[in-house]
Each structure stands twice: as structure tokens, then as C-alpha cells.
C-alpha positions, 0 to 999 in steps of 0.5 A: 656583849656580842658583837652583832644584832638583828636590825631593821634596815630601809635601804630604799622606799618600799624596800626594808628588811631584817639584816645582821649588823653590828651593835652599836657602840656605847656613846661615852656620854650616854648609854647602850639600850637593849630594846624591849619593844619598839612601836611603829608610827605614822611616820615610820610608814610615811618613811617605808613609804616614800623616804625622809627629808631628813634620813639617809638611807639605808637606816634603822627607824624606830622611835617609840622606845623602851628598853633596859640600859645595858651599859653605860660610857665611860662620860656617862653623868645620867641618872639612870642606872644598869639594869633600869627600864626607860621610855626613850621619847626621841627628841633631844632639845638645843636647851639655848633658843628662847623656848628651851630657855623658857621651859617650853621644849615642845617649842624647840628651835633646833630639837633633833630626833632618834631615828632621824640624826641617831639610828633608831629602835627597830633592832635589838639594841640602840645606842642613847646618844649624850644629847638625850640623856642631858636634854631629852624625854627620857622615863623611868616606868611607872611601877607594873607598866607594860614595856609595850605602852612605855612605847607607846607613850610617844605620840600619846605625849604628842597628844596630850601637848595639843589638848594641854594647847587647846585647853580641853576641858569639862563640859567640852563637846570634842569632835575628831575627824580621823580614827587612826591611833592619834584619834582614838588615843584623842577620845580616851584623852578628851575624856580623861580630860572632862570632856561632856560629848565625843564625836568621831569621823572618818571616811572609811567604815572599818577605821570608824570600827577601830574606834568604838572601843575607845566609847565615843559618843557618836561616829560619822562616816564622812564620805556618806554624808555632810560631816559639817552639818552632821556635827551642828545636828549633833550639837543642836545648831552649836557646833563644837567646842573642840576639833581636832584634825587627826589626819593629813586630808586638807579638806579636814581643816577646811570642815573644822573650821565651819563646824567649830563652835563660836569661840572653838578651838580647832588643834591641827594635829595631822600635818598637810601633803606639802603639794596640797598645804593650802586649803581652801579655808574661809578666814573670814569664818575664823575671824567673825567667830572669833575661832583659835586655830592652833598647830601642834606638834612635837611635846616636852618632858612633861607632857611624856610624864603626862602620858605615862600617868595616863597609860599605867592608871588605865585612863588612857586604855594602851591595849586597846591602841594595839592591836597587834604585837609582832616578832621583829623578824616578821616586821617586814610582814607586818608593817605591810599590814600597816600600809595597807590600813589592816593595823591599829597600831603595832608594836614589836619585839626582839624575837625573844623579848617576844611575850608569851601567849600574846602572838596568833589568833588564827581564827577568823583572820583574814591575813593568817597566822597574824599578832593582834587581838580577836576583832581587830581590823584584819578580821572578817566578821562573821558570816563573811565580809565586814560590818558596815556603820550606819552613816551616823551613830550617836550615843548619848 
């Protein structure tokens, strides 16, 4: 084993950058990973961006993992073995509160993550502390899944936790204000689920874009007309049975609650700004309509299970949430990407885990040479300029 390894490492907001640092030494109740590809979260941003509460700088991040177990220490009592590839979800559960006691980990007291109390997997090795290996979210993969995905399965579980609490279901007319990763990873979700009727919303035409992959049903540029009304039309007066909050604006949960179905569902996905937590929100409207209001997340075991079932049968479509696949020694230039809104999702890669043929595409990029599928949000169209949406695009 070599003593040192590429890392990321945030020594401030705005300031981040590869360095050599020493590998880690393996935990004697865990085991020594050998990352194989990390992906990079909203929460990663918010952390480049700005900083964590709960992470002293300088710090490696990284917490949507999969690697192969290198070593194991000399208390180690885990189940899986050298030379296995595991997803490493990051949360660790206390397994004492009256929730863990339950079964009902996603509802942890006292969890602690990866990347928060443990450095994380933007490096090429990473440390799985004890905590994890007896009380976390760890994965064998699903025979043939790509490492990439197994990443990936992170939020995805994050989202199949709020739509197992929203009970979405067959015949579920869904609507989803925020077209980032969480809400295109909600339609495939909604519709693997049963769901009759998909609408998405966002305020920008190019995230709107990211969507139609993911085939929902209809796509409304918020900012461009009345979101609230838009979603009556498009449910004949009815509403939806379901809204899902995918972004941190406060106003979504203001228009979710109005567009909501009599007896919907509304799952407050994004968390708010904590200077501008308290929208304006008519309680009266969630009592006469007898409306659930319900806050997700974090997800337990199963719901990682959940997710990695989903991502290897294809129901949940991983490649089409990437969009772009970068080399660790070019993080710095692509989580900028990723700041300035040019990104899906991002994954990376150790530089020699780096997969062959999956890199450049050169052609019409409109930041060069960069790591992601033709069409993807950092392409001009062609002639020049982007596409713009119609305000409203339905369907069905």
C-alpha cells in the first residue's frame, strides 16, 4: 500500500483543490476503501459554496461512494470481504433512539455522516470507520451495475424514502417543482411507482431541458406564467395528488400547498434558506383540504436497497442523471461547472479508475474539452444560442 494519495481538499468557501495527502489508515473496526467513483451532491456545492455547520475546514468531501474493500483491521467483524465493490451510503445510525429501536433509521436522532464526522470520497482511498460497517448503509452491487450508479444510489434512496412517506402510487397524478437531479431522479421514481400523470416545473429553460429525458408528462417554466394555475389546467380544476418540493426557493412550498389535490400530498424534499425559512403558507388552505404536509430527508437501509434495485433494472435510468463523468484531477474544473448550473450530475473518478471512451465530447461544447453526454446542458444547440421551452408542454 503506498503511503500517500490524491485528495480533494476544501481549505475554504471557494477554495478547493487536488493535493497529496497521506492514505488513511485502516480503521481497526472497519475497512480501507479504494474509491472507484464518487458523485458530487447538491450539498457538496452548498459546502464549496459557502462552508458546513458541521465541517472544519480543510476536508475532504465526497459521500455518494462505491469502491472496492482493500483492507480490512485487525477488529474488523463486517461481512464483506477484500476484493468486494460496495455502495457506502454515509450515514452511520446511533441504533439506541426510540426510531433505530423501531426500525425506522431514516428517523435517527443522533445519525452522523461521511464526509461530515469521517473525511470523505473525493480521494482515492477513504477510510470506513466502525460506526458504519455495524450501523450504516452499506451495499453489496447489484450483479453488472455500473460503479458510477452505485454512487448515485445515495440520493436516489433519499428519494425513494419521501415517495415510500407520500405513498405515491398507481393513478398518482405528480407534480414536481425543480428540475435538478432530485426532480428528474422524482419522475422515473413516480413512474416506476405507478404514477398516471408527471408534470415538472422550473424557472429556468435549460433545467427544464435536463428533464425531458426522464419523459414527464408535462414541463412549466414557472417564471413565464402562473405555476398554480397552469397545474389546475392541467388536472381539470383537480390539482395534484402529489407535490414535490425539489428546490430550496420558499415560494415552492407556498404554490405546493395551493396546487395540491383535496386530500394531496405535499413531500418537502428541498430544505429552505435558514434566513428565509418561513414562507408565507395559508394553513388554512392545509386544514380545509385536509392536505398532508410531509418532511423528508435523510433514508434507512431499505430504502438504499430500494434504490440500487432500481438503478441495475434500468427503472430508474443512472446514465441519464449523469451527465458528466470527470477525472478527480480535473474536479476543481468541474465542480465549477456544477456551481454555475452547466451540470446535471457529476461523477468522478480517480484518474486511473477514469473509464475508457466515456471522457470528451468536443463538439459543440460550449466549455471545451469537458466529460459529459452530447446534448447535455453545457452544449450550444445548433446554429448558436439554446432552445427555448414553450412556457407550457404537455404531453399527454
Amino acid at each position: 500500500m503506498k503511503e500517500t494519495m490524491k485528495a480533494v481538499v476544501v481549505r475554504a468557501p471557494m477554495e478547493f483543490d487536488m493535493e497529496e495527502v497521506p492514505v488513511p489508515e485502516c480503521p481497526a473496526g472497519g475497512f480501507l476503501l479504494k474509491v472507484i467513483a464518487c458523485g458530487l451532491c447538491g450539498s457538496d456545492l452548498r459546502t464549496l459554496r459557502s462552508g458546513h455547520r458541521k465541517v472544519t475546514l480543510p476536508w475532504i468531501i465526497g459521500h455518494e461512494i462505491c469502491g472496492d474493500v482493500v483492507e480490512v483491521g485487525s477488529k474488523y467483524q463486517g461481512p464483506w470481504e477484500i476484493g468486494e465493490r460496495l455502495a457506502v451510503g454515509p450515514n452511520a445510525y446511533c441504533g439506541v433512539c426510540d426510531f433505530c429501536i423501531d426500525g425506522r433509521y431514516e428517523l435517527c436522532e443522533n445519525y452522523v455522516e461521511i464526509a461530515q464526522k469521517w473525511h470523505g470520497g473525493f480521494a482515492e482511498y477513504i477510510a470506513i470507520p466502525e460506526e458504519c460497517v455495524t450501523l450504516g448503509t452499506i451495499h453489496r452491487l447489484p450483479e453488472g451495475l455500473d460503479p458510477a450508479l452505485a454512487g448515485i444510489s445515495e440520493p436516489v434512496s433519499s428519494c425513494v424514502n419521501a415517495q415510500d412517506a407520500g405513498r405515491v402510487g398507481l393513478g398518482d397524478t405528480v407534480a414536481i417543482i425543480g428540475s435538478g437531479p432530485v426532480g428528474c431522479t422524482h419522475i422515473s421514481l413516480a413512474r416506476a411507482r405507478g404514477a398516471d400523470k408527471i408534470i415538472i416545473a422550473d424557472i429556468v429553460d435549460d433545467r427544464l431541458k435536463l428533464a425531458l429525458p426522464f419523459e414527464p408528462d408535462a414541463t412549466i417554466n414557472a417564471a413565464k406564467v402562473d405555476l398554480v394555475e397552469e397545474v389546475r389546467r392541467l388536472t381539470d380544476g383537480k390539482g395534484a395528488d402529489v407535490v414535490i418540493t425539489a428546490t430550496p426557493a420558499p415560494i415552492a412550498s407556498v404554490q405546493a400547498v395551493e396546487m395540491a389535490r383535496k386530500a394531496g400530498r405535499i413531500l418537502i424534499f428541498g430544505g429552505l434558506p435558514k434566513d428565509n425559512s418561513k414562507p408565507g403558507v395559508d394553513m388554512n388552505i392545509v386544514h380545509d383540504e385536509a392536505l398532508h404536509v410531509i418532511g423528508t430527508t435523510a433514508f434507512a437501509p431499505r430504502h438504499q436497497r430500494t434504490a440500487l434495485k432500481y438503478l441495475a433494472s434500468g427503472r430508474i435510468p443512472g446514465d441519464k442523471l449523469i451527465t458528466h463523468r470527470v477525472p478527480l484531477s480535473e474536479f476543481k474544473k468541474g465542480a465549477t461547472m456544477a456551481l454555475e448550473g452547466k451540470v446535471l450530475k457529476a461523477v468522478f473518478y480517480p484518474d486511473e479508475e477514469f473509464p475508457p471512451g466515456r471522457d470528451i465530447c468536443r463538439e459543440g461544447a460550449s466549455v471545451s474539452p469537458e466529460w459529459h453526454r452530447p446534448g447535455g446542458p453545457c452544449c450550444a444547440q445548433p446554429g448558436g444560442g439554446r432552445r427555448e421551452l414553450p412556457q407550457v408542454v404537455r404531453h399527454w
